[in-house]
SETI-965677 format. One line per 5 residues: number of its first residue (from 1); for each residue z, x, y of N, C-alpha, C, O. Coordinates in nm, 2 decimals, padded with zeros to 4 digits. Example, Ala and Ser with C-alpha at 12.3 -4.5 7.8 and 13.67 -1.06 7.14 Angstrom:
BEGIN
1> 00.78 01.32 -00.57 00.78 01.23 -00.45 00.78 01.32 -00.33 00.85 01.42 -00.33  00.71 01.28 -00.22 00.71 01.37 -00.11 00.79 01.29 00.00 00.80 01.34 00.11
END
This chain:
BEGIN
1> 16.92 02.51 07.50 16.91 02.65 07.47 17.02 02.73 07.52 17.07 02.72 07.64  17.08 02.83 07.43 17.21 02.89 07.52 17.14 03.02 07.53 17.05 03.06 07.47  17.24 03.07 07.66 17.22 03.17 07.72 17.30 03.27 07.73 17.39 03.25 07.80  17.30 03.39 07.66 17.42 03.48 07.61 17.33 03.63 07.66 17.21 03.67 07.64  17.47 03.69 07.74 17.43 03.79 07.78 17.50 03.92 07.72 17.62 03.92 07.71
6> 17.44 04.03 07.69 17.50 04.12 07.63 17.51 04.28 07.70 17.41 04.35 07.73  17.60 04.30 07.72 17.61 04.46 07.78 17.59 04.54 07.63 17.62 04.51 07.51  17.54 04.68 07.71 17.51 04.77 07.60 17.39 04.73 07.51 17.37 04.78 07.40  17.33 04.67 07.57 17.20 04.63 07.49 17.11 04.73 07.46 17.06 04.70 07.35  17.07 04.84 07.50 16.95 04.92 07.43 17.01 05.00 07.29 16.94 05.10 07.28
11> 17.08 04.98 07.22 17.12 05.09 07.12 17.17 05.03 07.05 17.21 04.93 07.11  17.23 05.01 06.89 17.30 05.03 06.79 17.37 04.83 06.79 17.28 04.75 06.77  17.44 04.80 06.80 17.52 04.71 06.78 17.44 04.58 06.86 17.38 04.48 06.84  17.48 04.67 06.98 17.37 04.52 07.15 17.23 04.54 07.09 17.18 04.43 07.07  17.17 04.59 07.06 17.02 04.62 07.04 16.98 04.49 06.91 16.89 04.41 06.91
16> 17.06 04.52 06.83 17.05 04.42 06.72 17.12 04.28 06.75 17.07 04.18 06.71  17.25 04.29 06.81 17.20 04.13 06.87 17.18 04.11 06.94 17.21 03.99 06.95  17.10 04.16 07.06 16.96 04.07 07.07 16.86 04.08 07.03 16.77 04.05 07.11  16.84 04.11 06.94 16.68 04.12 06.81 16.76 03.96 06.75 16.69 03.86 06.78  16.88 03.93 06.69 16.89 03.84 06.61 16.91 03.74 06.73 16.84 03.65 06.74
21> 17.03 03.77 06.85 16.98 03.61 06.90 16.85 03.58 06.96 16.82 03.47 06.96  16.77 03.68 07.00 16.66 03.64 07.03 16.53 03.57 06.92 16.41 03.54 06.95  16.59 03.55 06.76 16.51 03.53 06.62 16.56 03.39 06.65 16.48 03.31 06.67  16.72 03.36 06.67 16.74 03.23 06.63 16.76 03.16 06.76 16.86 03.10 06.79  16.62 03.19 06.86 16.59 03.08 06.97 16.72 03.09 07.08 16.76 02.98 07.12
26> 16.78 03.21 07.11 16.87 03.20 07.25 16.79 03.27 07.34 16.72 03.37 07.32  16.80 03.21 07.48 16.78 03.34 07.60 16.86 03.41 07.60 16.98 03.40 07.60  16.77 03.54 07.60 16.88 03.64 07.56 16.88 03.74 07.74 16.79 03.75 07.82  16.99 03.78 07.76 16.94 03.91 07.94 17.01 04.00 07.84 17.10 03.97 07.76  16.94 04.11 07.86 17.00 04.25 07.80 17.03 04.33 07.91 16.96 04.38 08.00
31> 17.16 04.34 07.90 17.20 04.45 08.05 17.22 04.63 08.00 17.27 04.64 07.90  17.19 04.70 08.04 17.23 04.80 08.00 17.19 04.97 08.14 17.10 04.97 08.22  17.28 05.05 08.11 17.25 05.18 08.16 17.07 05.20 08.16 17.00 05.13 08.24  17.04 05.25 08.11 16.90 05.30 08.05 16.79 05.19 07.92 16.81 05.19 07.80  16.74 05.14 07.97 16.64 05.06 07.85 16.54 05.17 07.74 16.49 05.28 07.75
36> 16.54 05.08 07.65 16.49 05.23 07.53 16.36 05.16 07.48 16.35 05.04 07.52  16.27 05.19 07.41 16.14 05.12 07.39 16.18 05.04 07.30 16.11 04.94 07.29  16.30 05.05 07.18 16.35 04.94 07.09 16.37 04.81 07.14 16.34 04.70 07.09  16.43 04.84 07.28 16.45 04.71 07.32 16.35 04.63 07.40 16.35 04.51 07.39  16.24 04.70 07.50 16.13 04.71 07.54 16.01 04.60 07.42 15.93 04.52 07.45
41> 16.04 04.65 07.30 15.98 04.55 07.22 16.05 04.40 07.19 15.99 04.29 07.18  16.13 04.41 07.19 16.20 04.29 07.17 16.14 04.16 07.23 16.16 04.05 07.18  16.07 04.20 07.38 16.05 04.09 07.46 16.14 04.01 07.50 16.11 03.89 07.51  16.27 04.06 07.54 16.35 03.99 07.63 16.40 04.01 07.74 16.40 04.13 07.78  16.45 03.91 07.82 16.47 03.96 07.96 16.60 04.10 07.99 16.71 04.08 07.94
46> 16.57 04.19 08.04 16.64 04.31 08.09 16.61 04.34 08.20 16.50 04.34 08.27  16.76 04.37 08.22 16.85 04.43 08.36 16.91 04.53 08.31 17.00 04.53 08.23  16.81 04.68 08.39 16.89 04.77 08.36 16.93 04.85 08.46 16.96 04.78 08.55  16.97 04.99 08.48 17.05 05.04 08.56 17.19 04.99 08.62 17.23 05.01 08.73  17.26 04.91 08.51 17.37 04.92 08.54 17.48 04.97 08.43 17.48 04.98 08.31
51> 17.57 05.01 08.53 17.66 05.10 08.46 17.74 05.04 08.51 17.74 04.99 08.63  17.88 05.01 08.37 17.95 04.86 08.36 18.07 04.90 08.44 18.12 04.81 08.51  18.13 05.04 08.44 18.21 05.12 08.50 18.18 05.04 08.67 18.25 04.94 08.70  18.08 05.09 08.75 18.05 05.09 08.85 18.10 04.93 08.97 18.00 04.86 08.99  18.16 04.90 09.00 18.13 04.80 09.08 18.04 04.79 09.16 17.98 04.68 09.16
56> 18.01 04.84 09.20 17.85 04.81 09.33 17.75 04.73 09.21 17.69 04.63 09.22  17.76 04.80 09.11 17.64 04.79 08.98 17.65 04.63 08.94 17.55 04.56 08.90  17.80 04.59 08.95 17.79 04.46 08.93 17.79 04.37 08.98 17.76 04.27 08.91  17.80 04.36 09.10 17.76 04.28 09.22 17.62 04.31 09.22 17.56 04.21 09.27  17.53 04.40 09.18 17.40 04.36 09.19 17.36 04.27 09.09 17.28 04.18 09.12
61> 17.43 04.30 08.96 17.40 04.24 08.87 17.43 04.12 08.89 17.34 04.04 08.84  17.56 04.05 08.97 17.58 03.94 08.99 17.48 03.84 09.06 17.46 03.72 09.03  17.40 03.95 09.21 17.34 03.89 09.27 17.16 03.83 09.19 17.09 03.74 09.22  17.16 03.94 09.09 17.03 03.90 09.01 17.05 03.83 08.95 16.95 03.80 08.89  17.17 03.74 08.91 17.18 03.64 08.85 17.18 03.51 08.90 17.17 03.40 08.84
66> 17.20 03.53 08.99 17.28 03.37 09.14 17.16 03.28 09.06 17.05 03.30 09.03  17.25 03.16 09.03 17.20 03.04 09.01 17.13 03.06 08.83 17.02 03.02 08.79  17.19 03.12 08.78 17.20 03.12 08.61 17.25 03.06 08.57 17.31 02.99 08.66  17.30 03.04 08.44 17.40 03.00 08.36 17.43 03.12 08.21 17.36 03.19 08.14  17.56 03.10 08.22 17.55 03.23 08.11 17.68 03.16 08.00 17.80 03.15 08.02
71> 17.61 03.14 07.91 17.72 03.03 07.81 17.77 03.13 07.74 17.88 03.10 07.69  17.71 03.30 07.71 17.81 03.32 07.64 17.79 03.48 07.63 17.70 03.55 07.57  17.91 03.53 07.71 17.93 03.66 07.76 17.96 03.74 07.66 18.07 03.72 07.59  17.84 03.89 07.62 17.91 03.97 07.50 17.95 04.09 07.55 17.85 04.15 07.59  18.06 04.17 07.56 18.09 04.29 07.57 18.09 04.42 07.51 18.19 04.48 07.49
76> 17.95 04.45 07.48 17.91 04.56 07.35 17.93 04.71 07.40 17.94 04.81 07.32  17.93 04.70 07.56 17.89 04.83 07.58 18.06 04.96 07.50 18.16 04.95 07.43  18.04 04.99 07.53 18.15 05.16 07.47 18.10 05.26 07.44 17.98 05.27 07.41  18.18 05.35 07.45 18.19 05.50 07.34 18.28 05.57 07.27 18.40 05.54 07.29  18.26 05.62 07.23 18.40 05.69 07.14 18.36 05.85 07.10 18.27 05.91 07.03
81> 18.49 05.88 07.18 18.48 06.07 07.13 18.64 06.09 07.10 18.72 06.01 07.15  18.67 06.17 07.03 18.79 06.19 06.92 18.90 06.35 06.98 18.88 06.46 07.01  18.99 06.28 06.96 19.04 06.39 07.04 19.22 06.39 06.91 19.27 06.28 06.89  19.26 06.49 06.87 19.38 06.52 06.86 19.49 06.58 06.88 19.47 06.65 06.97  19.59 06.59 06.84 19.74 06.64 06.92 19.71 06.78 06.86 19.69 06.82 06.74
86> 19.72 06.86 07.01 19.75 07.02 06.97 19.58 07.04 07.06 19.52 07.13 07.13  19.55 06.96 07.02 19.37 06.96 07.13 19.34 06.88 07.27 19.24 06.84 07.34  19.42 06.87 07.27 19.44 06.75 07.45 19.46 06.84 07.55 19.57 06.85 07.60  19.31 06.93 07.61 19.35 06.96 07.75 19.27 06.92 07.90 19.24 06.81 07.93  19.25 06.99 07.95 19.19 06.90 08.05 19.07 06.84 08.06 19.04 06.75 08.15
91> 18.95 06.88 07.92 18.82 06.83 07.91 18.85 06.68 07.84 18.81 06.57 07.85  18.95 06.74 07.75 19.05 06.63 07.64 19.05 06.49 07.71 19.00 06.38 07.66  19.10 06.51 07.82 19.18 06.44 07.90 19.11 06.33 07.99 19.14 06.21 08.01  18.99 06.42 08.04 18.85 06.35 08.11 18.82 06.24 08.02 18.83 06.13 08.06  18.77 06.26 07.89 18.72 06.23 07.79 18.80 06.07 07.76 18.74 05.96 07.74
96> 18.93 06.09 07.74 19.02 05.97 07.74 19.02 05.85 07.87 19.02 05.73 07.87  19.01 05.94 07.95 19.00 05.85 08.09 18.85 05.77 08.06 18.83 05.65 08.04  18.75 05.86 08.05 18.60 05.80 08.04 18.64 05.69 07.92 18.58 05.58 07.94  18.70 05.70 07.81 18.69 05.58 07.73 18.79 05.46 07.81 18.76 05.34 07.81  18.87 05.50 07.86 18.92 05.39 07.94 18.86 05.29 08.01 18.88 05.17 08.01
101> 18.78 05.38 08.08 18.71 05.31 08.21 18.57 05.22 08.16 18.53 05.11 08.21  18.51 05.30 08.06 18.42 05.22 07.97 18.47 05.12 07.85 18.39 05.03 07.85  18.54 05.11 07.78 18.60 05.04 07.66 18.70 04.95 07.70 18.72 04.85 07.63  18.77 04.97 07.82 18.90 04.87 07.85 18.92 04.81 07.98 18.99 04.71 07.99  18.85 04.90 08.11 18.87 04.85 08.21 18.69 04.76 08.25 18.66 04.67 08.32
106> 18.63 04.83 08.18 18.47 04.74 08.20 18.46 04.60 08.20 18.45 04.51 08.28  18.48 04.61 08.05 18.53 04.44 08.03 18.57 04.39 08.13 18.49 04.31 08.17  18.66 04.40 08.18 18.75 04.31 08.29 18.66 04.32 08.43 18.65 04.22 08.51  18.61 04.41 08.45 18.56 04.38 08.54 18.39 04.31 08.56 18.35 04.24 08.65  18.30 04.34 08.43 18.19 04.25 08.39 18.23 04.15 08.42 18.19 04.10 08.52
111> 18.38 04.08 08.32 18.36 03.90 08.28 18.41 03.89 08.46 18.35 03.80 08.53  18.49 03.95 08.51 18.54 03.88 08.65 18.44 03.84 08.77 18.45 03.74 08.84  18.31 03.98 08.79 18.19 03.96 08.82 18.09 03.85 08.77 18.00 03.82 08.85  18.13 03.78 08.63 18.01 03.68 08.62 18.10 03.54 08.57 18.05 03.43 08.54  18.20 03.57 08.57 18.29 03.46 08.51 18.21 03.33 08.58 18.14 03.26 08.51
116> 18.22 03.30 08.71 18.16 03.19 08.82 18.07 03.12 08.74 18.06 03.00 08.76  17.96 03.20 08.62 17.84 03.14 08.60 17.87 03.11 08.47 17.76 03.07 08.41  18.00 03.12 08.36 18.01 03.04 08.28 18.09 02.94 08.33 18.19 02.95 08.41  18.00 02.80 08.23 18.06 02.70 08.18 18.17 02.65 08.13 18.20 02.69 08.02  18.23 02.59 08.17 18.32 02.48 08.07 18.22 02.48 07.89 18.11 02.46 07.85
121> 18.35 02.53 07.84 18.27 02.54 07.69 18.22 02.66 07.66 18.17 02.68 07.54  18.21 02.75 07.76 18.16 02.88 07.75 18.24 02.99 07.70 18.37 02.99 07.71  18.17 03.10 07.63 18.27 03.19 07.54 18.22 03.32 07.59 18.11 03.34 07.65  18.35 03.45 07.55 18.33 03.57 07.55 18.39 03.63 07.49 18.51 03.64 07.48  18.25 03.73 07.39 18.30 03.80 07.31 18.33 03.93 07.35 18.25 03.98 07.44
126> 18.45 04.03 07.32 18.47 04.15 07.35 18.51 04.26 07.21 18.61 04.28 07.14  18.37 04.30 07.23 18.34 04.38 07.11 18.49 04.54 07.13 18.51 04.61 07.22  18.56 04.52 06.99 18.70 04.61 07.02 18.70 04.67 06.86 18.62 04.66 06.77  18.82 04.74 06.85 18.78 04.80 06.74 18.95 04.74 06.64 19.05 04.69 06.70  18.94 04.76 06.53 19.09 04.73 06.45 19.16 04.88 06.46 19.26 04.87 06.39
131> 19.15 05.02 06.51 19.15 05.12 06.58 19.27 05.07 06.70 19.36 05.15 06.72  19.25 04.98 06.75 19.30 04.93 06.89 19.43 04.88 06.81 19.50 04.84 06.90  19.48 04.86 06.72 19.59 04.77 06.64 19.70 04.87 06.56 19.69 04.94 06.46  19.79 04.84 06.65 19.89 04.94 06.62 19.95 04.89 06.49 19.95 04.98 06.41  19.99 04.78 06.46 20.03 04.73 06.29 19.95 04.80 06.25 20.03 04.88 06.19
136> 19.83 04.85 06.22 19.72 04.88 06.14 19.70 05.01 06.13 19.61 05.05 06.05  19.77 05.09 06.20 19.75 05.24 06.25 19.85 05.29 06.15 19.97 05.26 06.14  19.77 05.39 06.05 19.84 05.42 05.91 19.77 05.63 05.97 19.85 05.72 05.96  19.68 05.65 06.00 19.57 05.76 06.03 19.64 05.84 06.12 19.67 05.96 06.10  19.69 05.78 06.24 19.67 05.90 06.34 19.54 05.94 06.44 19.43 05.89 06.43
141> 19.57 05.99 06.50 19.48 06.09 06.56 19.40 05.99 06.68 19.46 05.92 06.75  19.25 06.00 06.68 19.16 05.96 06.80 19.24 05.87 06.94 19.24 05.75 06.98  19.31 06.00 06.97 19.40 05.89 07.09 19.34 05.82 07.22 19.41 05.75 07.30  19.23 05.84 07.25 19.12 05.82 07.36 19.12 05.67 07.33 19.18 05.58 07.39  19.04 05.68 07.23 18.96 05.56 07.18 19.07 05.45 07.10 19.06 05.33 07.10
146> 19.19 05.52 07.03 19.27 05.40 07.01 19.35 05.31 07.10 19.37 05.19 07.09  19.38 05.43 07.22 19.44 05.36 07.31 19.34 05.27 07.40 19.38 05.17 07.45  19.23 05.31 07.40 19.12 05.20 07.52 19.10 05.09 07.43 19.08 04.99 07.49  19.10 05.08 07.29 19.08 04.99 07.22 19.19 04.89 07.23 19.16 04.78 07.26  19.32 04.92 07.21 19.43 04.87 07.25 19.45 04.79 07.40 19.50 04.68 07.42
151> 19.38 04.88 07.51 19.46 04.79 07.64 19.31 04.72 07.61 19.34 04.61 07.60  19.23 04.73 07.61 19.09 04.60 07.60 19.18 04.51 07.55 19.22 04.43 07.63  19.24 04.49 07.40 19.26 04.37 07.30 19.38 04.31 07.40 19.39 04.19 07.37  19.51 04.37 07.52 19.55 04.31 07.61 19.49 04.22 07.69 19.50 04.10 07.71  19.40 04.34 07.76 19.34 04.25 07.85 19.23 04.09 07.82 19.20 04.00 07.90
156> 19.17 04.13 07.65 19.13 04.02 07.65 19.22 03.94 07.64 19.22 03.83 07.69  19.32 03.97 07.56 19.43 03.86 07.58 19.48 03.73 07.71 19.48 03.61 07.70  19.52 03.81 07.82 19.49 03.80 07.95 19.39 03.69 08.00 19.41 03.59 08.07  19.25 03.76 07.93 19.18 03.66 08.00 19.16 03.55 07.91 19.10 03.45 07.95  19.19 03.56 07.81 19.18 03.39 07.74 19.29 03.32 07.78 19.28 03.20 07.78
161> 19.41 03.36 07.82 19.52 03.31 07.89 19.48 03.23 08.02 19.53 03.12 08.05  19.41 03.29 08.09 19.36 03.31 08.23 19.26 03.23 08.24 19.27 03.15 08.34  19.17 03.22 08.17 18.99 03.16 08.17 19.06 02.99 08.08 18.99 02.89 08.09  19.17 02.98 08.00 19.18 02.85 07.92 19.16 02.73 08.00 19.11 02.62 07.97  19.26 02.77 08.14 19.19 02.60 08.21 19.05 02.60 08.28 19.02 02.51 08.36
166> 18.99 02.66 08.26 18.85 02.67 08.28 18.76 02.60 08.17 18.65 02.54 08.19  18.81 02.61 08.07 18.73 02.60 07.98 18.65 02.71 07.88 18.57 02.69 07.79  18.69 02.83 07.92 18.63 02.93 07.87 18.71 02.98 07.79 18.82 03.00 07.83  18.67 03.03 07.64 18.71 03.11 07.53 18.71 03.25 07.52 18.62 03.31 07.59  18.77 03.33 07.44 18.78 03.45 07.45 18.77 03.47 07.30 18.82 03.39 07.22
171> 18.72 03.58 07.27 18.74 03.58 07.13 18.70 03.82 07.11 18.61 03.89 07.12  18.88 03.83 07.08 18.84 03.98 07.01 18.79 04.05 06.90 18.86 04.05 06.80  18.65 04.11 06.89 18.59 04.13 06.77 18.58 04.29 06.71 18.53 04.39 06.76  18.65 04.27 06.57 18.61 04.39 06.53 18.48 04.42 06.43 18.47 04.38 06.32  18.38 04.49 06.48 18.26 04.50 06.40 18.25 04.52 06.28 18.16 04.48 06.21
176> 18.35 04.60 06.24 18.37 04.68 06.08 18.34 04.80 06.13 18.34 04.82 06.25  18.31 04.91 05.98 18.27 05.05 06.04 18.15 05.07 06.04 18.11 05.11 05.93  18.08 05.06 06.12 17.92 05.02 06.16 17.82 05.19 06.16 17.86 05.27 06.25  17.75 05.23 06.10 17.65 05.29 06.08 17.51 05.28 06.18 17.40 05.24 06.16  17.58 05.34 06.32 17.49 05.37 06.44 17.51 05.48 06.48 17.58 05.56 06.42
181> 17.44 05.51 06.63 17.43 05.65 06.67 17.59 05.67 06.72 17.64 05.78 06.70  17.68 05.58 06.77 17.79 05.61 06.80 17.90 05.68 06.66 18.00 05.74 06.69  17.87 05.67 06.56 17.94 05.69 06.41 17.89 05.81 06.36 17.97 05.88 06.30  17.76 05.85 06.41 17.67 05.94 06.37 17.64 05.89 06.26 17.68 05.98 06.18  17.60 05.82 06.21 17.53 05.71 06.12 17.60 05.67 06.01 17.55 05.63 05.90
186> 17.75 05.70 06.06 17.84 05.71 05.91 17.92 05.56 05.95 17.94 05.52 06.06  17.94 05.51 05.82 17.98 05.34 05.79 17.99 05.31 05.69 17.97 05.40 05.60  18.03 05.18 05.64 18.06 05.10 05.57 17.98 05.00 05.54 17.96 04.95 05.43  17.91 04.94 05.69 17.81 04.86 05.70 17.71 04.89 05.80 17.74 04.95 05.90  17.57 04.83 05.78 17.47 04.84 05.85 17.47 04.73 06.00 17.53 04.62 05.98
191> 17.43 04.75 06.12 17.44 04.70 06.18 17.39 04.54 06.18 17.45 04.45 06.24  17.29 04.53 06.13 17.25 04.36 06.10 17.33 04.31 06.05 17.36 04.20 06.11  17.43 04.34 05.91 17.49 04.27 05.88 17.60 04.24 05.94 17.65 04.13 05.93  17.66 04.34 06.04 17.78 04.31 06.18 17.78 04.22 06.26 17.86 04.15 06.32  17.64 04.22 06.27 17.58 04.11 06.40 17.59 03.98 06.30 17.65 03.89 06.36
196> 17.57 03.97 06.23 17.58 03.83 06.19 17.68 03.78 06.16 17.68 03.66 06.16  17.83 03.87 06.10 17.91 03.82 06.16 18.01 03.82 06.25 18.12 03.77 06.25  17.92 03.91 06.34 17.99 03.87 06.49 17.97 03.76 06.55 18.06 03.70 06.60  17.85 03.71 06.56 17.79 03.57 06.56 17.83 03.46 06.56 17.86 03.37 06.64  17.84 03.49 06.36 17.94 03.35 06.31 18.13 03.33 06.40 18.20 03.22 06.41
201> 18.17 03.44 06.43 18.29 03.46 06.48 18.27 03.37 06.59 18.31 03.25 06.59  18.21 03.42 06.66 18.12 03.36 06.82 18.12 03.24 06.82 18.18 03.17 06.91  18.02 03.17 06.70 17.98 03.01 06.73 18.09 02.95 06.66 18.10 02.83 06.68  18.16 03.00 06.60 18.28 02.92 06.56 18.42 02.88 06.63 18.51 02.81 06.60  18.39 03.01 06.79 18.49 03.01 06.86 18.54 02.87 06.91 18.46 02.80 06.96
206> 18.67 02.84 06.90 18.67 02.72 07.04 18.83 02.76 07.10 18.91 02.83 07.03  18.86 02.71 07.19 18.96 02.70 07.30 19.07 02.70 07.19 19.16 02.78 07.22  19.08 02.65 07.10 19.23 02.68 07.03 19.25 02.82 06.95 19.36 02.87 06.93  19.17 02.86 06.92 19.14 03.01 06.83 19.15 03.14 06.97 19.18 03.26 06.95  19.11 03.08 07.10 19.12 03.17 07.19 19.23 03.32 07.18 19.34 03.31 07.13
211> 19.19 03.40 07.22 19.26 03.52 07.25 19.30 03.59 07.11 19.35 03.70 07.13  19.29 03.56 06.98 19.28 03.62 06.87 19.16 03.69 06.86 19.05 03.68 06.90  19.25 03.80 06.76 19.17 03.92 06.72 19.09 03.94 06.57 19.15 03.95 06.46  18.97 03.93 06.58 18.93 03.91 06.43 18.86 04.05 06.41 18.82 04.13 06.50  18.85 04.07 06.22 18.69 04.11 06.19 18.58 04.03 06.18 18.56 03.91 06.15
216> 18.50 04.13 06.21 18.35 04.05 06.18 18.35 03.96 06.05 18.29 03.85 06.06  18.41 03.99 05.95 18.41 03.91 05.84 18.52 03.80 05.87 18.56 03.78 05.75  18.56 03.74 05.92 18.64 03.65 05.94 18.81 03.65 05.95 18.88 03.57 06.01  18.84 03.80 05.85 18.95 03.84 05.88 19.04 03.84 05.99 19.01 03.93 06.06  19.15 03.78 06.04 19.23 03.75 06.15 19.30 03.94 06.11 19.31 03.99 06.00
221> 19.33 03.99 06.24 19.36 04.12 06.24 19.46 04.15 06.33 19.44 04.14 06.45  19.61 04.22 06.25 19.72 04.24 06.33 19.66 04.31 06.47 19.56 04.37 06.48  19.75 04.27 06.58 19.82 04.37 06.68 19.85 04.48 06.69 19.92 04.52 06.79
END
């Protein structure tokens, strides 16, 4: 049975996968800030009060874990607030920092906190956006969130570099334009359908595909 743990679990993206891996027979831990009664139904194991930002938060989290196994690390949590040139002042500014610290430096500090308890053979997904991909940047504007999107898809780089003689995979995922409370329910696609192929991205991952950036649909996605 694998064991995949997902940050950002009560809401939108994490919420639904763990509804789906918990359908197709994984232990699922849902970590998250605040638990919501969506996930409360679910019947799966949750850890909450952590905030991914925090280190103290993850050493607790680490210590509730001691002597687990975690085959397959998802990094769902984020936010996104929109900011443009000619409107960047000091609330502007906070705002960018907070996507930072949540969207690009979290990551790195989750997987380094639980890395110990994956496997040889073990993967992590780091949910990022095609936002983050400067080839791909035709729009302009949301400089918060393009830029945190950006140094995440580094640093996972990094750690599939880092984690390969271990045995552990990395894999960067873009969801599509997903239709949750973070979008204000504006999209392209519904979130069940994202999860499933974030999923397929996932169980397809292996050690040689490492550190590449996909869409959920399979699409390999510039830099």
């Amino acid at each position: 049975m694998t064991t995949i743990l997902i940050t950002g679990a009560n809401r939108g993206i994490g919420l639904e996968m763990c509804r789906q891996c918990k359908a197709r027979g994984d232990t699922v831990i849902a970590v998250c800030r605040k638990r919501s009664s969506e996930l409360d139904a679910l019947d799966v194991e949750i850890i909450d009060s952590v905030d991914v930002r925090q280190i103290a938060d993850l050493q607790a989290l680490r210590h509730a874990l001691d002597g687990r196994q975690i085959d397959i690390l998802m990094h769902v949590a984020g936010i996104l607030s929109k900011q443009t040139l000619g409107g960047i002042d000091a609330q502007a500014v906070g705002q960018i920092h907070l996507q930072f610290d949540t969207n690009a430096i979290a990551p790195l500090l989750v997987t380094q906190a639980l890395m110990d308890l994956i496997p040889q053979g073990g993967k992590i997904g780091i949910l990022t956006s095609r936002m983050g991909s400067i080839a791909d940047n035709d729009s302009g504007g949301n400089y918060g969130y393009r830029m945190s999107k950006a140094a995440v898809n580094a640093a996972g780089k990094s750690l599939a570099v880092d984690l390969k003689p271990r045995g552990i995979s990395v894999a960067l995922l873009h969801p599509g334009f997903v239709r949750t409370d973070m979008t204000g329910h504006q999209g392209l696609i519904d979130a069940d359908a994202s999860v499933r192929g974030l999923l397929a991205r996932i169980d397809a991952l292996t050690l040689k595909e490492s550190g590449s950036f996909w869409h959920q649909n399979g699409e390999t996605l510039p830099w």
